[in-house]
ROTIVO-289659 format. One record per residue (C-alpha): residue number from 1; chain; x, y, z. Coordinates in steps of 0.001 Angstrom, whole numbers. Example, Ala and Ser with C-alpha at 12.3 -4.5 7.8 and 13.67 -1.06 7.14 Angstrom:
2
ATOM   num   chaine         x         y         z
ATOM     1        A     12300     -4500      7800
ATOM     2        A     13670     -1060      7140
***
This chain:
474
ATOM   num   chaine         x         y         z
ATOM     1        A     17164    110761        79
ATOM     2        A     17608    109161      3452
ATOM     3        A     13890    108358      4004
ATOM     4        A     13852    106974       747
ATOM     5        A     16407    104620      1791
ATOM     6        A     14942    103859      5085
ATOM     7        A     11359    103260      3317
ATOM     8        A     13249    100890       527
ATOM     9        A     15183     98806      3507
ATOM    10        A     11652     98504      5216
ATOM    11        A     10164     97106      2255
ATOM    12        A     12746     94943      1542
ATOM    13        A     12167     93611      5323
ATOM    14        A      8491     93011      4588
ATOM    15        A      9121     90780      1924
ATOM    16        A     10427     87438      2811
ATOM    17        A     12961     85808       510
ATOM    18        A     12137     82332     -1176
ATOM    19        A     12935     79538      1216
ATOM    20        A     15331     77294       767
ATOM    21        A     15335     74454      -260
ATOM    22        A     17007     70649       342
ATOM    23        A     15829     67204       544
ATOM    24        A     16762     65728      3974
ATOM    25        A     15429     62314      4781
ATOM    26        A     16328     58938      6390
ATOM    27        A     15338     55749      5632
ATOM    28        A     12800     53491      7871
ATOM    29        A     13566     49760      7751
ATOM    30        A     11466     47467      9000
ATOM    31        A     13052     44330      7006
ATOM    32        A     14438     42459      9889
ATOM    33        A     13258     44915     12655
ATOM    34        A     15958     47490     11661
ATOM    35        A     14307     50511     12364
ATOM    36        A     10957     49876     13427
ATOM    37        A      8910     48411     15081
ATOM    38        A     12516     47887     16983
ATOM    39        A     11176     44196     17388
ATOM    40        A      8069     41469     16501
ATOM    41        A      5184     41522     18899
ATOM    42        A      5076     44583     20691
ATOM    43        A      1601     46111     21154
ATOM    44        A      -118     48516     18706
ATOM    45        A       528     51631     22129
ATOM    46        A      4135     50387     21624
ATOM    47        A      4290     50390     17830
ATOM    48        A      2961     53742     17404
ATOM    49        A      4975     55489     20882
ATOM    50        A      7904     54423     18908
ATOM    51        A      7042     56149     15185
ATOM    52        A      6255     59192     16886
ATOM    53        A      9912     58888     18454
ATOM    54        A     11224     58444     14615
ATOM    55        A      9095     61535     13458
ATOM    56        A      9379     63856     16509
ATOM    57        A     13273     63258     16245
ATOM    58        A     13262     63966     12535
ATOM    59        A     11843     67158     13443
ATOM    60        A     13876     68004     15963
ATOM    61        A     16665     67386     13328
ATOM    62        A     15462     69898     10937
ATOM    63        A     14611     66987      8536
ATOM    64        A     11503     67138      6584
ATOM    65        A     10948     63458      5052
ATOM    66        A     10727     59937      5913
ATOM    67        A     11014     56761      3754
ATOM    68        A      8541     53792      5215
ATOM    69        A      9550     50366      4287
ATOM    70        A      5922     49043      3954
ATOM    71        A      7064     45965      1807
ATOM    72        A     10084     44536      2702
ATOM    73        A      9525     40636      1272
ATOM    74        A      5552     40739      -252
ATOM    75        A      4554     41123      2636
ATOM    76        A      2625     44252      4176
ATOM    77        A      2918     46501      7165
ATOM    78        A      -529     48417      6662
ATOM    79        A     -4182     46968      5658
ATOM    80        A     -3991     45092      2168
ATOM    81        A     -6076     42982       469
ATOM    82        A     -3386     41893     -2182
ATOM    83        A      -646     40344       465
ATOM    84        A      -524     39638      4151
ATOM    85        A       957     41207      6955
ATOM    86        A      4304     41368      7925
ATOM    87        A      5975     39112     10170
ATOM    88        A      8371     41762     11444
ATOM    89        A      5194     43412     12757
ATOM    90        A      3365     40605     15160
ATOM    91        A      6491     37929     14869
ATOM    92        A      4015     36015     13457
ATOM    93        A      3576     36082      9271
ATOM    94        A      -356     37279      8241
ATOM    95        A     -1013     38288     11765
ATOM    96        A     -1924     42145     12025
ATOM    97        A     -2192     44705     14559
ATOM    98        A     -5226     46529     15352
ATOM    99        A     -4406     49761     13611
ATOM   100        A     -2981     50935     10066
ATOM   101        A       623     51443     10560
ATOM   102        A      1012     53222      7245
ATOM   103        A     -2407     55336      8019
ATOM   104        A      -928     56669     11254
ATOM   105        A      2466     57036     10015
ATOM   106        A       938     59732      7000
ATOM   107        A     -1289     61069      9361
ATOM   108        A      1894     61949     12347
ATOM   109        A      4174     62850      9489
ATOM   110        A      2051     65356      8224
ATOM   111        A      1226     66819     11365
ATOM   112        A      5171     67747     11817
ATOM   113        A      5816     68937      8062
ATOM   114        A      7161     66058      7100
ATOM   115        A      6620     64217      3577
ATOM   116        A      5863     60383      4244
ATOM   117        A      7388     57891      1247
ATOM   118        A      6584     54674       972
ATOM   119        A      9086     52378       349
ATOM   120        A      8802     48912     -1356
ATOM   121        A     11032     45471     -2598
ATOM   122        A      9983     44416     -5495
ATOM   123        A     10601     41109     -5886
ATOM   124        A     12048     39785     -2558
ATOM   125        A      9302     37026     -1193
ATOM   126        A     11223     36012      2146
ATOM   127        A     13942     37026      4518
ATOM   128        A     15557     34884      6602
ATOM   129        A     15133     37136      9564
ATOM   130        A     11753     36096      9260
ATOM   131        A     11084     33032     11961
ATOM   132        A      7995     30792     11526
ATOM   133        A      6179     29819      7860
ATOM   134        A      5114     32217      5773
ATOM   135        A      1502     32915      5552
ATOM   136        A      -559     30688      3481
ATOM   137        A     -1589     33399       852
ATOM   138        A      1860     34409       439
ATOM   139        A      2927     34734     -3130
ATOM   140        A      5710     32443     -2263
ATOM   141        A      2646     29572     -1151
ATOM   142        A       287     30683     -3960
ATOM   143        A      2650     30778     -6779
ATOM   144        A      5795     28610     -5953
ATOM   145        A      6570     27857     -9473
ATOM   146        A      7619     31246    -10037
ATOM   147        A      9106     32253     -6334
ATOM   148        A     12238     30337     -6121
ATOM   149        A     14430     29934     -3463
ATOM   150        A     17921     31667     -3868
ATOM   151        A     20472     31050     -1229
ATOM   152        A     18881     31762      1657
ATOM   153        A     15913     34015       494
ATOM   154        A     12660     33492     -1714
ATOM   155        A     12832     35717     -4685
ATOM   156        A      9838     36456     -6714
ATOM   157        A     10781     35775    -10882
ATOM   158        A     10892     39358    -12494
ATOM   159        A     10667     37733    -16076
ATOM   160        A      7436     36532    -14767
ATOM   161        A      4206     38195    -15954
ATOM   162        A      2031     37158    -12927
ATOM   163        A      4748     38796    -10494
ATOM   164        A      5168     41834    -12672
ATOM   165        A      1171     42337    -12225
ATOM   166        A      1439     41558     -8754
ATOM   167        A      4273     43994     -7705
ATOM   168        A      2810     46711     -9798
ATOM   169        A      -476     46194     -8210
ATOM   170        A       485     46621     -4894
ATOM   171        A      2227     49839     -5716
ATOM   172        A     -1114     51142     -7361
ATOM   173        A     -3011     49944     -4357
ATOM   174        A     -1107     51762     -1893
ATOM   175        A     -1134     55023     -4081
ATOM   176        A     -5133     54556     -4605
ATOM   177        A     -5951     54130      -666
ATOM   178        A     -3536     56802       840
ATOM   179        A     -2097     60041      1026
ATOM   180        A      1354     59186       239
ATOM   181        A      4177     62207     -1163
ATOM   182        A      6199     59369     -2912
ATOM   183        A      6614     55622     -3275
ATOM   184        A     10308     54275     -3144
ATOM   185        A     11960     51396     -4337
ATOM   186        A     15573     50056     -3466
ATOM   187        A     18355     48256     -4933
ATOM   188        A     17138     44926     -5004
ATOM   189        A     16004     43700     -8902
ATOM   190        A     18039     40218     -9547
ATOM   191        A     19335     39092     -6519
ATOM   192        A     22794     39781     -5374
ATOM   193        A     24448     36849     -7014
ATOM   194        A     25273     33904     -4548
ATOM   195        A     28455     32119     -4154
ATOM   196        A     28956     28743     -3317
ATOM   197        A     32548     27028     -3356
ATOM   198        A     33606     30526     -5221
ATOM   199        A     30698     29923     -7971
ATOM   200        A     28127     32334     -8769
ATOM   201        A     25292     29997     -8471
ATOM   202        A     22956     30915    -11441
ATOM   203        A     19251     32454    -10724
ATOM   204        A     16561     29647    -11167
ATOM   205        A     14761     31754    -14228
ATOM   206        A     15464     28897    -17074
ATOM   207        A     11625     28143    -17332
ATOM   208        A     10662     31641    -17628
ATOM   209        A     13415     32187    -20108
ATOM   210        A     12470     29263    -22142
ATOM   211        A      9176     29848    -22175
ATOM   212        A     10069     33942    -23719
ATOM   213        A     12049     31840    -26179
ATOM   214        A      9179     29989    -27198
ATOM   215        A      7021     32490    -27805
ATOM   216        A      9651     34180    -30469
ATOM   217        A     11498     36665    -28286
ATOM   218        A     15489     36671    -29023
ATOM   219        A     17238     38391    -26291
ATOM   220        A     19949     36832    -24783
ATOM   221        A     19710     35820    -21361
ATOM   222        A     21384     39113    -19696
ATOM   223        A     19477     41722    -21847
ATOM   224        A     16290     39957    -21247
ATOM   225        A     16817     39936    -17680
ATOM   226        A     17231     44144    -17716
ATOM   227        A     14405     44528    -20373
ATOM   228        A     12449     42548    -18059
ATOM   229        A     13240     45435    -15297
ATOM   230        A     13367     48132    -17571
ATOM   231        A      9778     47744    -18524
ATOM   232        A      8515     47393    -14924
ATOM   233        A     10244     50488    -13861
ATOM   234        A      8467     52485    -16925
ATOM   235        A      4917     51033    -16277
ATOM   236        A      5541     52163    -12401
ATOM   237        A      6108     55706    -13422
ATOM   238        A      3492     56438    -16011
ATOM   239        A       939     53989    -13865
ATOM   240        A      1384     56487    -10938
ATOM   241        A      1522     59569    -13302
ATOM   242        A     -2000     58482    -14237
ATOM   243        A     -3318     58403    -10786
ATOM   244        A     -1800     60972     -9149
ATOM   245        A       606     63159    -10903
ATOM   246        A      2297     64438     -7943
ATOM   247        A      3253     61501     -6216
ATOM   248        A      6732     61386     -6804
ATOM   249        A      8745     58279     -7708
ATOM   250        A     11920     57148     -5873
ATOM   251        A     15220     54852     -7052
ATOM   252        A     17551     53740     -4692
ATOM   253        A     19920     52037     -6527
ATOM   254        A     23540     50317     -6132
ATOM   255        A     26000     53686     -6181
ATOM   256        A     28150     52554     -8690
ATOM   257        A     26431     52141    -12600
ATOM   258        A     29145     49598    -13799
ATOM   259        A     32647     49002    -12418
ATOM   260        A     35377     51578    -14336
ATOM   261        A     32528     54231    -14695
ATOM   262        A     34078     56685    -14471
ATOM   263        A     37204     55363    -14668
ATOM   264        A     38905     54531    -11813
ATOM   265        A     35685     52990     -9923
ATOM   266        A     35749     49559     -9024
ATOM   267        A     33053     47584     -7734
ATOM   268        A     32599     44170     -6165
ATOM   269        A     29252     43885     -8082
ATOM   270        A     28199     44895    -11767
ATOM   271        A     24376     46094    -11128
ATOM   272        A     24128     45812    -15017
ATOM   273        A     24940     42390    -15196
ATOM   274        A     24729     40482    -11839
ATOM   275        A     20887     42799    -10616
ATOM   276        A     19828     43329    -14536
ATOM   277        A     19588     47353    -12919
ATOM   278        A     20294     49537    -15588
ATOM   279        A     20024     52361    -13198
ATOM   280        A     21974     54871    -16118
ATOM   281        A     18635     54397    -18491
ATOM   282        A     16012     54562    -15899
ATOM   283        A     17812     58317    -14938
ATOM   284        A     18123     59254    -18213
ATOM   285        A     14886     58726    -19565
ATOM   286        A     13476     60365    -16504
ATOM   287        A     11672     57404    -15312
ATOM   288        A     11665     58684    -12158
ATOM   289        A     11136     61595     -9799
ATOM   290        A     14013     61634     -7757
ATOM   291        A     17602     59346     -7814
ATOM   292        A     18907     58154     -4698
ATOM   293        A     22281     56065     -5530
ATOM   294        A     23588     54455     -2410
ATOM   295        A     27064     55798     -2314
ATOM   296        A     28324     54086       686
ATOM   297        A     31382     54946       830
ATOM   298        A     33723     58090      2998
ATOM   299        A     35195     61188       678
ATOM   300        A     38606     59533       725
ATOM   301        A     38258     55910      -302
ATOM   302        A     39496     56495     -3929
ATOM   303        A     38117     53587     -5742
ATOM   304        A     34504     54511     -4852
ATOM   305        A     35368     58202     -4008
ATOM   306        A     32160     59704     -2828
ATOM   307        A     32675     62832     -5065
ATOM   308        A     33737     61326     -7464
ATOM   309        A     30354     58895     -7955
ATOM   310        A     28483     61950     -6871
ATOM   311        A     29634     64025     -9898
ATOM   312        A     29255     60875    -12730
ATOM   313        A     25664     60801    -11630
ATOM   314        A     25304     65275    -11903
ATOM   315        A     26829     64908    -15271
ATOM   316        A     24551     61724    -16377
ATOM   317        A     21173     64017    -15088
ATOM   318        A     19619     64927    -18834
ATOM   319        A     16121     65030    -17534
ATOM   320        A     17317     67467    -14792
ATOM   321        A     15269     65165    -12362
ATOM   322        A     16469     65148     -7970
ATOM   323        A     19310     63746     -7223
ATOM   324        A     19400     62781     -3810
ATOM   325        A     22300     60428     -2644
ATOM   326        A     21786     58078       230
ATOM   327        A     24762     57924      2856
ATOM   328        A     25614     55309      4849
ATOM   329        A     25186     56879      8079
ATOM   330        A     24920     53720      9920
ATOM   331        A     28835     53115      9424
ATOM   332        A     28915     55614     12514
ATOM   333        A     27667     52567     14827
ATOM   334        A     30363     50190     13541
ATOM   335        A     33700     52171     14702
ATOM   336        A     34462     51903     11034
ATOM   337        A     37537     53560      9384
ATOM   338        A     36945     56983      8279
ATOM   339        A     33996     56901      9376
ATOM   340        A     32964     59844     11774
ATOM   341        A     30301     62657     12762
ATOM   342        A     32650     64659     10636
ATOM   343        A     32185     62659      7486
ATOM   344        A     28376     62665      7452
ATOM   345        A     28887     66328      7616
ATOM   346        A     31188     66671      4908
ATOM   347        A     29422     64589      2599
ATOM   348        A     26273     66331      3143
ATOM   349        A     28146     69904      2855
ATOM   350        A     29191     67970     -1121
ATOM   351        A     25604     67771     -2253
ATOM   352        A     25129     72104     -1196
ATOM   353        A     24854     71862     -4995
ATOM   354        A     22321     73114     -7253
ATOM   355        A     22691     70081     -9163
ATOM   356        A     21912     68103     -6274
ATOM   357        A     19900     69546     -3508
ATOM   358        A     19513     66868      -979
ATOM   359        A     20682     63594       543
ATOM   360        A     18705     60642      2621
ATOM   361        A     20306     58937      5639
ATOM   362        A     20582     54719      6077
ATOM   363        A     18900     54479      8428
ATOM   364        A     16751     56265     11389
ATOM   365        A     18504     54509     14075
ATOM   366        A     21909     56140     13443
ATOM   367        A     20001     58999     14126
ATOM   368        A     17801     57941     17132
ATOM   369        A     21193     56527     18536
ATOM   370        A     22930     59972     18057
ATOM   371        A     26002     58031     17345
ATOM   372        A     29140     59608     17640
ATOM   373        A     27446     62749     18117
ATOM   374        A     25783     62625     14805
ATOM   375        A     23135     64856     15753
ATOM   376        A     24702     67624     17678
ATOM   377        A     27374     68082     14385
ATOM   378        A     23794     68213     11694
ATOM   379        A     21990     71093     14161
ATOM   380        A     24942     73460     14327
ATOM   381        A     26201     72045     10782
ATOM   382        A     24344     71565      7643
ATOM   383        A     20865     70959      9666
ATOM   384        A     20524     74081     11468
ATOM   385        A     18044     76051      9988
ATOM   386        A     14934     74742      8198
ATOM   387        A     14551     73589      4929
ATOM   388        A     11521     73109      2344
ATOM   389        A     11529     69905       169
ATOM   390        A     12692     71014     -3496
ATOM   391        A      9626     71250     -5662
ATOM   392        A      9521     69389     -9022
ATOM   393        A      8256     71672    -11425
ATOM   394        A      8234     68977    -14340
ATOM   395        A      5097     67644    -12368
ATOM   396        A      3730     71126    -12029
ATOM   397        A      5150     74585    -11584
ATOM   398        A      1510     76511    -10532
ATOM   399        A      1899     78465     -7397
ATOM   400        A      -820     77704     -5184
ATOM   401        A     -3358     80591     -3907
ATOM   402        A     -1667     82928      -738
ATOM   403        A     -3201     81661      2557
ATOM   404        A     -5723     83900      4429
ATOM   405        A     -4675     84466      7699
ATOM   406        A     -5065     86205     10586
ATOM   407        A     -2663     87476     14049
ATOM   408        A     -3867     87667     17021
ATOM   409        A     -1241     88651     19121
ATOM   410        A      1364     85405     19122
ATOM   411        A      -947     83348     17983
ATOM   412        A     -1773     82629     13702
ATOM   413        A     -5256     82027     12646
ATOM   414        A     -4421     80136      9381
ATOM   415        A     -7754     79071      7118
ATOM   416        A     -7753     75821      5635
ATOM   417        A     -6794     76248      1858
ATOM   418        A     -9689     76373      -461
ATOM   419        A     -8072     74248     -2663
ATOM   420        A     -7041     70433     -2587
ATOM   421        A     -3596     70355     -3016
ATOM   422        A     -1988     72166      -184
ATOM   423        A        75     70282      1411
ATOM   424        A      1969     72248      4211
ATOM   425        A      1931     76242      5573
ATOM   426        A      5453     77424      5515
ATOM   427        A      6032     80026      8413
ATOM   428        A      8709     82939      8445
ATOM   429        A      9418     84667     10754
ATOM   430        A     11474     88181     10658
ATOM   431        A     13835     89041     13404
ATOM   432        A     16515     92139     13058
ATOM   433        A     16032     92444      9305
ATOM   434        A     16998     88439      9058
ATOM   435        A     14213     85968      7765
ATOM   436        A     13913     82005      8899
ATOM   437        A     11940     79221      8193
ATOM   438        A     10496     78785     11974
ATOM   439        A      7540     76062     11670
ATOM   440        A      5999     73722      8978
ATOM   441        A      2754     72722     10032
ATOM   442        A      -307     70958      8158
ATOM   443        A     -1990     72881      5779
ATOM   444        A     -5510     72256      7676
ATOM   445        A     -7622     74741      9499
ATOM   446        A     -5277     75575     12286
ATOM   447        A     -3873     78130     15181
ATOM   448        A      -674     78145     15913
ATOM   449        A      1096     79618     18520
ATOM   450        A      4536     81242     17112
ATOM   451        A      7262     82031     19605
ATOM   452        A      9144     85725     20117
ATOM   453        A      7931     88880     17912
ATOM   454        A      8217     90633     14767
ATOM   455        A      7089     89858     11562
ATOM   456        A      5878     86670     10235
ATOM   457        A      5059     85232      6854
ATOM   458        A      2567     81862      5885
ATOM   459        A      3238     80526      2620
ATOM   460        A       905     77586      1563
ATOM   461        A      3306     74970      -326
ATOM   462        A      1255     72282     -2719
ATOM   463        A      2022     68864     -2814
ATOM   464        A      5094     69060     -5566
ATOM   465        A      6263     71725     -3406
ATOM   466        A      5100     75253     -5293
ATOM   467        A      5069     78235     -2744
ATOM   468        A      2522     80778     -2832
ATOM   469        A      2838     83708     -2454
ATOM   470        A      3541     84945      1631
ATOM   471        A       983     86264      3744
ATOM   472        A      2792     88831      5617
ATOM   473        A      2014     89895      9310
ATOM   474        A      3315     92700     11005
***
């Protein structure tokens, strides 16, 4: 009886558990220099000493994904032939550097486990961090009829058909060309209304309206506006769907869907009417891979409670798709009120949910700054062990093959996968009968040297984020 006992806890032991799961990512802004490059005009050694910073510290952190801005105004910060580049870049609108920002970024992020999304603006044309003209093939030079000015930015007309063609194109382009895990948009549609003398100063669309008139359409102004959205959001999804299935699709939009919902919420802006986002339909027809609402605001501030938001958008989840809140982790830099190491934390510790399962950070520098201790309180908090991105098993729920490997001592012998979709090898290691996620590494032809003894697994995860089967070694 005992040995049978023994021999059952043994197995048990031999077989590692599923690894957990939880989306943990931070934004990258390069709008304005936010995040990176940290200014215009450094050199290309500079540029690229400084992502590695980003990605090496996002491993460090446990995290295992990174959102690129690679469009903040139609603009680009990697090699297109549909825009220039990026003034934030050179400090100098269409001037490039001699490498492929985006190219490198994939390639480093991979190398450290970590998913790369690429994040764009859809219809923002100019910023006024930007110094200097704009490039003369900007959309905003090319096509000024329909690129307004609005307060102080350009804004590319939604209702437009040549800038719905454009945006989309770029987004294609990008998902064509490179190895991407997901492309990302924010929560910029309609411009944030502008005031001026306490007026909401209207959006220069009458031509575009007028002209939809004219050709028989009878929406009103407002509904227009969101179908107008509404249908660009749609063609993004099933456009990347029929390229590559498993590049997932990201909305970041305003936190709150409409002020009073739920009740109690109150807003200072109605995304519905004043950005035409109807973020509620986009979730609920599952136009979309993942939902990142921006709720910006601490656990106690009752009339935008973070719980509170963060269970209206659980219950509103019909297509069961991620739901992965962004925090405003940048509030740490500003000495804000209730704003603390502590709350990060806590609000993190509120989407341990299965019907959440993740959360992404504004922005990378709160956590290159370590402000307030942000980063001691994630490693021996919510952070400190490893986590897999959740897979999304409406995209595809195959397992891929079990890796063949080989030990040799401390070191793994992993073959590269013989098929196309593996994305990462997953390594556990087994340690007084306890199991952890130790390394993610790049599912390529690889040795890798693994630190202490006992037993160790290698799991080969696809690019939706299936697990095989381990590959267990004594």
């Amino acid at each position: 009886m005992l040995s049978a006992i023994i021999a059952t806890t043994l197995m048990a032991q031999a077989t590692p558990p599923p690894i957990e799961r939880e989306f943990r990512a931070a934004w990258v802004a390069t709008v304005d220099n936010i995040d990176w490059p940290t200014k215009p005009g450094l050199s290309s050694d500079q540029q690229q000493l400084e992502m590695v910073k980003i990605l090496d510290r996002a491993q460090k952190l446990n995290m295992n994904a990174i959102i690129f801005q690679i469009r903040p105004s139609a603009d680009a910060l990697y090699r297109s032939k549909l825009e220039p580049w990026s003034y934030f870049l050179s400090g100098e609108a269409g001037k490039g550097p001699d490498y492929d920002p985006l190219e490198f970024a994939i390639k480093e992020a991979h190398k450290r486990g970590l998913e790369l999304h690429v994040w764009f603006n859809p219809y923002r044309a100019f910023h006024p961090a930007q110094k200097g003209p704009i490039a003369t093939d900007h959309i905003a030079n090319t096509h000024k009829d329909i690129v307004p000015t609005y307060g102080s930015f350009r804004w590319m007309d939604p209702g437009a058909k040549a800038i719905q063609d454009r945006s989309f194109n770029v987004f294609m382009d990008v998902v064509d060309r490179y190895d991407v895990d997901g492309i990302h948009i924010d929560d910029y549609f309609y411009p944030y209304p502008v005031r001026e003398s306490g007026k909401v100063v209207p959006f220069p669309d009458a031509k575009t309206y007028s002209a939809y008139r004219q050709s028989g359409g009878t929406l009103g102004l407002s509904d227009w506006r969101r179908k107008n959205v509404d249908d660009f959001i749609e063609r993004v999804y099933k456009g990347l769907k029929q390229r590559k299935s498993w590049v997932k699709f990201g909305i970041s939009p305003f936190g709150i869907y409409r002020p009073g919902i739920p009740q109690g919420i109150t807003a200072g802006v109605d995304q519905y009417e004043d950005l035409s986002a109807d973020a509620l339909k986009w979730w609920q027809e599952g136009w979309l891979d993942y939902f990142t609402p921006q709720l910006y605001w601490p656990i106690e501030q009752t009339p935008q409670s973070f719980p509170v938001l963060l269970d209206y958008w659980k219950s509103t989840n019909a297509k069961k798709r991620h739901l992965w809140p962004g925090l405003f982790t940048s509030r740490l830099g500003e000495n804000a009120p209730n704003w603390d190491a502590k709350q990060v934390v806590r609000q993190i510790q509120l989407t341990h949910d299965p019907a959440v399962g993740g959360a992404v950070h504004f922005s990378m520098k709160a956590l290159l700054n370590d402000w307030k201790g942000l980063n001691a309180a994630l490693l021996e908090g919510p952070y400190q062990e490893r986590k897999l991105v959740p897979a999304s098993p409406w995209l595809d729920a195959k397992a891929p093959p079990t890796p063949t490997v080989k030990r040799e001592g401390s070191i793994l012998i992993i073959e590269k996968p013989a098929v196309s979709d593996g994305r990462f090898f997953a390594i556990q290691q087994e340690v007084a009968g306890t199991w952890k996620l130790v390394k993610v590494v790049e599912a390529v032809g690889q040795s890798v040297v693994m630190r202490g003894s006992g037993t160790f697994a290698v799991s080969l995860i696809d690019r939706v984020g299936n697990a095989s089967a381990p590959r267990v070694l004594p």
